[in-house]
N, C-alpha and C positions, 0 to 999 in steps of 0.2 A: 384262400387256399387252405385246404387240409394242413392240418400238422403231419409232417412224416410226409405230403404226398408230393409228387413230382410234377413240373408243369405239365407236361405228358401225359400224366394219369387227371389230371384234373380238367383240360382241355383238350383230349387228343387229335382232333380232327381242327383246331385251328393255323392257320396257314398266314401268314405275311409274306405276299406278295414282292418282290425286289424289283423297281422298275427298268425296263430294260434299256439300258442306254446303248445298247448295238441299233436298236429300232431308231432310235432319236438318231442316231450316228450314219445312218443309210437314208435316210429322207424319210422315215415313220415319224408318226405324232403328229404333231399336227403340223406339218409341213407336209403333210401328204406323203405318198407310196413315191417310189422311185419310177420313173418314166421310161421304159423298157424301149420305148422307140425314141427317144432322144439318145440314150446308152449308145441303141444301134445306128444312128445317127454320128454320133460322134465315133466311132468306133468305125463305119464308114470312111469317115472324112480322113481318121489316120493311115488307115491302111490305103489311102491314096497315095497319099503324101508320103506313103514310106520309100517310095523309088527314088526319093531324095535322098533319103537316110545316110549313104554310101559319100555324098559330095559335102553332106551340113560335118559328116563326121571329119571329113578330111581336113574342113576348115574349122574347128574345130582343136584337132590335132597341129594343124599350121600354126593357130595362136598360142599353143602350148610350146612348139617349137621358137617362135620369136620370142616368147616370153624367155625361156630357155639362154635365146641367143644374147636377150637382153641385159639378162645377168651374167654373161659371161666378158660382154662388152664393157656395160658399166661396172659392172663389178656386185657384189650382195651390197645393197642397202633396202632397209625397209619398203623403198618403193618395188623395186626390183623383185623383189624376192615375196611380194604382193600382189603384182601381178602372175607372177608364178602360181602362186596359192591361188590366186580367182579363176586362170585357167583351170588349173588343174579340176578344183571344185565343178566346175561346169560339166567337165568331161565325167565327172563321178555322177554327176546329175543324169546325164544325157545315153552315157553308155550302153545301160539296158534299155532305154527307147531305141535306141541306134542298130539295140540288136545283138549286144556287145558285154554280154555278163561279167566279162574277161574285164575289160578295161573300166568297168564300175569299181571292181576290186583293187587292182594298180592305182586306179588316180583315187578312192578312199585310201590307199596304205601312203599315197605323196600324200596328200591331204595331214595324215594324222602326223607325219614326218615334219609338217612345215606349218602345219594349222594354228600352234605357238607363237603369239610375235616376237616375243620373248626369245624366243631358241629360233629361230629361222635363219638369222645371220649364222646360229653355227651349226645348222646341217649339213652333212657332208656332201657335197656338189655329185661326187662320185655315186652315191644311193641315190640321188635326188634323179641323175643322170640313167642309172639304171633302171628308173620306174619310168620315164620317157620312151627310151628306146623299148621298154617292153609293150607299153600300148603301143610304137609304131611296129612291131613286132606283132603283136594279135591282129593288125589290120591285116597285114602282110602276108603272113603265115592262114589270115582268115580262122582265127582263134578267139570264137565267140563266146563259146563257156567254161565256166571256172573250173571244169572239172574236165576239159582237154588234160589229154597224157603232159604233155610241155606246157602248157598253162597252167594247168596243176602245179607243178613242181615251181613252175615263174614264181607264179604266187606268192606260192608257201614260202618259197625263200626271201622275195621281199618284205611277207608279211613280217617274217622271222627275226631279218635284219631293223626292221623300223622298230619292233618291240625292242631290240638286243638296247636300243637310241633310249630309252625308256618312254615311248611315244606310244 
């Protein structure tokens, strides 16, 4: 290189390419192109099966509630309060498949409330209680996204309260 000169001025037009790992991350490279009629194919097959969606979330909702009852019976122990957190996680999984952006939100805010194993025995039963009835509340009410007038506001308050927990 020149003295004094910039790599710019000394090779302006060279280019290093940055390989693109979105390509690699969608089925390019050499894994081939992404299959437009398999996509539709499965994309198909759900929007079959979504007229279940309504009965899988219900039960669903039931095992959040046993779980629920479960610890109210036995009382908070690791187990108990384990199966809580597994429900609940499910329903955070399943929500938005179900239709349900509303209830992905609520059972992430139990989640983060009880996701500690550590602090789980001392969550307060009452928050814990209030993020339950609110997903059976968004079914009920048919309160599918998070940005419903009273979903909104569910939310925001439970989000509110689980930070207040430092969760």
């Amino acid at each position: 290189m020149r003295k004094g000169a910039s790599v710019s001025q000394q090779n302006p037009s060279q280019m290093i390419p940055a390989p693109s790992q979105l390509r690699l991350k969608v089925g390019g490279g050499r894994l081939g192109s992404i299959d437009a009629a398999a996509i539709a194919k499965a994309e198909a097959a759900l929007k079959s099966l979504s007229g279940n969606f309504g009965q899988w979330l219900q039960d669903e909702i039931s095992k959040l509630e046993a779980a629920r009852l479960q610890v109210k019976t036995a009382g908070l122990t690791p187990e108990t309060m384990e199966n809580l957190y597994l429900r609940s996680h499910d329903l955070k999984g399943l929500g938005t498949t179900y239709g349900y952006q509303l209830i992905t939100r609520i059972a992430g805010s139990l989640c983060r409330l009880i996701d500690e194993k550590d602090k789980r025995l001392s969550a307060p039963m009452t928050l814990v209680d209030a993020h339950i009835d609110a997903i059976k509340a968004a079914v009920r009410e048919d309160m599918k996204a998070d940005d419903h007038p009273l979903g909104a506001a569910l939310i925001s308050e439970l989000e509110r309260r689980v930070k207040e927990m430092g969760c």
